[in-house]
N, C-alpha and C positions, 0 to 999 in steps of 0.2 A: 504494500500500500504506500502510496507515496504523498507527503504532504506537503502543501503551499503554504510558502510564508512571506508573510503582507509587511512589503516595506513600505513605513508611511511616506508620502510625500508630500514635501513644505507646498503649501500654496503662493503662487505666483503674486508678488508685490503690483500692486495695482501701477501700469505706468511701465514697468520694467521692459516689453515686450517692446513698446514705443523705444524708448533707451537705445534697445538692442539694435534696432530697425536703425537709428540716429546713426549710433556707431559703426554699421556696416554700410551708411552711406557717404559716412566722412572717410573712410577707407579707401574707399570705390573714389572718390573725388579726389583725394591725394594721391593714387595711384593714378587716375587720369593726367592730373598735374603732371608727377613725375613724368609721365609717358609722354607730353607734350612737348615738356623743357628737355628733353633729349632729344626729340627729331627736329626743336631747333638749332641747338649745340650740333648738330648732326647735319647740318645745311649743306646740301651737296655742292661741287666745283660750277661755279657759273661760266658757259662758255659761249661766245657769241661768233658767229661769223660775219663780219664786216663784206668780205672779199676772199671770195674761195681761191686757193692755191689750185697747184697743179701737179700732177702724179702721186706719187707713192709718199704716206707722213715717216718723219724720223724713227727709230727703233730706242731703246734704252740706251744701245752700246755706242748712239751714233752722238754725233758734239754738231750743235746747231751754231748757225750764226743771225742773229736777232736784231734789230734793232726796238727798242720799247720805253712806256713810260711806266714806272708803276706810283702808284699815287693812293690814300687810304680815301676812306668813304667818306671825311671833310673834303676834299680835293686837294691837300699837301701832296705833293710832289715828294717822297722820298728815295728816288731812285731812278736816272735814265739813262741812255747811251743810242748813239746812234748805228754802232756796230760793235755787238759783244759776244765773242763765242766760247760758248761752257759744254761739259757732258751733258747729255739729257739726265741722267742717273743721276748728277750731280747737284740738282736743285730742291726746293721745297716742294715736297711731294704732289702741292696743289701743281708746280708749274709744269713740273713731270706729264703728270697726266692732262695737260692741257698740251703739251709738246707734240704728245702722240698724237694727239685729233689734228693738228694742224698740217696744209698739206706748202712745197716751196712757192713760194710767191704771194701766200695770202696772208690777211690780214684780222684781227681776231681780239674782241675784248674779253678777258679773263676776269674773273673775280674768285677770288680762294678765300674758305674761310678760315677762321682761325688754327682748327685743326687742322689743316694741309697747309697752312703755312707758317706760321713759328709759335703757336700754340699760344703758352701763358709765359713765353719768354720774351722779351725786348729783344732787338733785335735792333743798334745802334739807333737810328732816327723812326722805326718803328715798334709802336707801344705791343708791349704785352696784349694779346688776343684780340690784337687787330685783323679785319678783312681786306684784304691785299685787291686790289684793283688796277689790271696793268692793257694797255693797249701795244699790242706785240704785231709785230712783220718779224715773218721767217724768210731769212733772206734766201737763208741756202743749209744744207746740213749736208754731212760726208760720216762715212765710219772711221772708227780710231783707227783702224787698221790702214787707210786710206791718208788717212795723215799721217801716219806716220811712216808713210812709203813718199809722201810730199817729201817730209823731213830730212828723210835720209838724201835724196834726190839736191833738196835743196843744199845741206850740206857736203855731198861729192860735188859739186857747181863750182862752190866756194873753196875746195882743197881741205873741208873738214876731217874729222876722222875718217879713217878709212879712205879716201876720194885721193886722186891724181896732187903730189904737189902742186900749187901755183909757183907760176913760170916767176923763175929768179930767185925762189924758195930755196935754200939750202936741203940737198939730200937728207934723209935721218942718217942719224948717229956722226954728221960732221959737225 
């Protein structure tokens, strides 16, 4: 035979249900929060085409040659040149990946946000988790491997290592 035994149970506090209800909506709403204030922090690479280029875009391995302005979202000016050439690999990750989309000849308004470009670090005349805003022409880009077949080229020309004396040079080892 088997017997049942009766656990009393408290009765519910008049209100408390409401409470509960309260507190699983303030939950639900700070978790919305949270989830908002990160897909902004999380603002994708802005990329604009001005003036579409031609053929084939840069690779990582390859070193562009650019002219651009970059400037923050007051319109300070913190950075220009009218021909400057770097690794693709070698920059702020926003400018990377805006490298790649770009094709020779054209012309292209970038905007990187903080996290693709120097975070919560300064960064000489740009503040901490600032949005970088740059108007770029790709003039031209080459692979490293390609330049440095220039290189060598260039200094066998000149009588550098390796390359022909220039004429009226002294022999080595005189």
């Amino acid at each position: 035979m088997s017997t049942v035994t009766a656990v009393p149970l408290l009765p519910i506090a008049k209100g408390s249900l409401t409470r509960l209800w309260i507190g699983v909506a303030i939950l639900l709403l700070a978790a919305g929060a949270l989830a908002w204030a990160g897909t902004v922090s999380l603002q994708p690479l802005g990329f604009e085409v001005l003036e579409e280029g031609e053929g084939p875009s840069p690779t990582l391995d390859d070193v562009v040659l650019v002219s651009y302005v970059g400037k923050l979202t007051d319109g300070k000016v913190f950075d220009q040149s009218e021909q400057q050439a770097f690794p693709v690999g070698e920059v702020v990750p926003g400018f990377s990946q805006a490298l790649l989309k770009m094709k020779k000849g054209g012309h292209y308004k970038v905007t990187i946000p903080p996290r693709l470009g120097y975070g919560a670090k300064a960064a000489g005349p740009i503040p901490a988790n600032s949005t970088l805003i740059f108007d770029v022409h790709l003039r031209d880009f080459k692979s490293k491997e390609e330049i440095m077949r220039m290189q060598q080229q260039m200094q066998m020309m000149q009588g550098g290592a390796g390359g022909p004396p220039m004429p009226g040079a002294p022999a080595p080892g005189q």
